[in-house]
C-alpha positions as CSV (number, residue, x, y, z in Angstrom):
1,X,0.0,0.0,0.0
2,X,1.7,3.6,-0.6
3,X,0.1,7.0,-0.1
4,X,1.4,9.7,-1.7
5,X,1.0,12.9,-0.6
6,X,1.7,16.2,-2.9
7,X,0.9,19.9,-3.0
8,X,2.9,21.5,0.0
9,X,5.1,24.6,-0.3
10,X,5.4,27.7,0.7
11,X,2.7,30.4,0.6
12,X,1.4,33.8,2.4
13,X,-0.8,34.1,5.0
14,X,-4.0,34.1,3.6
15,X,-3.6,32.3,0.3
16,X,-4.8,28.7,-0.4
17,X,-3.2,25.3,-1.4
18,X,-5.0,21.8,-2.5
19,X,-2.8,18.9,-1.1
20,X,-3.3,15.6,-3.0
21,X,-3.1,12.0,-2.3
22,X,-2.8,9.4,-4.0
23,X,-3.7,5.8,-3.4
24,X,-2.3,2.2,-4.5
25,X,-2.1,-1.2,-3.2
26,X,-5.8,-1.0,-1.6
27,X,-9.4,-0.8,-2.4
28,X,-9.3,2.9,-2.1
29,X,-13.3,2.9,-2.3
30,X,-13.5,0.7,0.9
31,X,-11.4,3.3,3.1
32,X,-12.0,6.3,5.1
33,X,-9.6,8.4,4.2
34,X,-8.1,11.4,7.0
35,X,-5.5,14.1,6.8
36,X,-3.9,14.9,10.0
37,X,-1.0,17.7,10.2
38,X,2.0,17.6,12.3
39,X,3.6,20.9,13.6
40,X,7.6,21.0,14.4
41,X,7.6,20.0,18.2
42,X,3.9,18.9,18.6
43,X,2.1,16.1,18.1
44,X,0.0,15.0,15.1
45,X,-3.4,16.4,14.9
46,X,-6.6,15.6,13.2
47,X,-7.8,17.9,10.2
48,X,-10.3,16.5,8.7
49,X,-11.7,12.9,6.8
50,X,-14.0,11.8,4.5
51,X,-16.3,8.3,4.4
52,X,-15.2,6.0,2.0
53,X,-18.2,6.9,-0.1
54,X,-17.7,11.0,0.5
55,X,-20.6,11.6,1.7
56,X,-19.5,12.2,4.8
57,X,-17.2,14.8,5.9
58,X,-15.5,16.0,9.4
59,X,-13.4,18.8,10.3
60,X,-11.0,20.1,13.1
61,X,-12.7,23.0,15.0
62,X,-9.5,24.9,13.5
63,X,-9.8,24.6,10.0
64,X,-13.8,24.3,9.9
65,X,-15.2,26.2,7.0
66,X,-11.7,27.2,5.8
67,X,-10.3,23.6,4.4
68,X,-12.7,21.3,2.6
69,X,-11.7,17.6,1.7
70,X,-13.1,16.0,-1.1
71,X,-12.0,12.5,-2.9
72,X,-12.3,10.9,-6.2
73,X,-13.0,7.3,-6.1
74,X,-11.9,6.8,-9.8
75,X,-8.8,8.4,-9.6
76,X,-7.8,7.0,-5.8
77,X,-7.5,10.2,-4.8
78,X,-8.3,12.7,-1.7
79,X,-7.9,16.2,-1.4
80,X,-7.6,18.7,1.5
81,X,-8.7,22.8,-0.2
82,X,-7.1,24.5,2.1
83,X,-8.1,28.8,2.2
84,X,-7.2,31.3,3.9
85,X,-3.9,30.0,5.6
86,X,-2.8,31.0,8.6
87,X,0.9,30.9,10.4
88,X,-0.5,28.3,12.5
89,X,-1.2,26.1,9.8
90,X,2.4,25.4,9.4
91,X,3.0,22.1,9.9
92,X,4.1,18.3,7.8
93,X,0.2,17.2,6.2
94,X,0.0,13.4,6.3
95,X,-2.9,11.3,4.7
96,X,-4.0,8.3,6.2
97,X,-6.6,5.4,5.2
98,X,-8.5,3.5,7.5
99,X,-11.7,1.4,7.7
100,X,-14.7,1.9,9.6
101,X,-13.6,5.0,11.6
102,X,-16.8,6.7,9.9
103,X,-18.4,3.9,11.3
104,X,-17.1,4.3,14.6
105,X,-16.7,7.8,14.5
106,X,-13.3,7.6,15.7
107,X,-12.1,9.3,12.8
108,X,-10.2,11.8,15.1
109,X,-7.8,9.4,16.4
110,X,-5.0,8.8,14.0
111,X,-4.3,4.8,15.6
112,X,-8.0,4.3,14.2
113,X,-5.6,4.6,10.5
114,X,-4.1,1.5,8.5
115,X,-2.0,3.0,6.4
116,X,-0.2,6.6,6.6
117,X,1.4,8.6,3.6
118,X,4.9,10.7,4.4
119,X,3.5,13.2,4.6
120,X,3.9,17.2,2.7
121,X,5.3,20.4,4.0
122,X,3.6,23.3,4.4
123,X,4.6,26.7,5.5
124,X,2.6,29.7,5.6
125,X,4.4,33.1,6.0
126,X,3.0,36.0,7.8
């Protein structure tokens, strides 16, 4: 299974990236997918996940209405939109795919994940 993460860089405060990931090795249809983002010195956090069907979608208080995630089944892909950036968003974005943490609603909790991408940099500028 590999998950490739892409999209990071460098970009001012308020400006938007999309982070992509792609899937392989795995039914990607049959997973929940999450992004969860790692700051330098802190631990990794949720950021938001998607049912395996995308009709479900859940958000860190902290990015609610600013990042949206989205998937394509077709192309074993998810997404994270992420707008209006902020210093604090600064941090490694990792994908992850897990199944039945939609189910359990433990979606949150990145040991709930199977498999984990390496994850992308971003850094936001003030």
């Amino acid at each position: 299974v590999q998950l490739q993460a892409s999209g990071g860089g460098l970009v001012q405060a308020g400006g938007s990236l999309r982070l992509s990931c792609a899937a392989s090795g795995l039914t990607f249809s049959s997973y929940d997918m999450g992004w969860f983002s790692q700051a330098p010195g802190k631990e990794r956090e949720f950021v938001a996940a998607i049912s395996w069907s995308g009709g479900s979608t859940y958000y860190a208080d902290s990015v609610e209405r600013r990042f949206t995630i989205s998937r394509d089944n077709a192309k074993n892909t998810v997404y994270l939109q992420m707008n209006s950036l902020k210093p604090e968003d600064t941090a490694v974005y990792y994908c992850a795919a897990g199944r039945g943490v939609y189910t359990s609603r433990r979606y949150y909790l990145s040991y709930e994940y199977d498999y984990w991408g390496h994850g992308t940099e971003v850094t936001v500028s003030s």
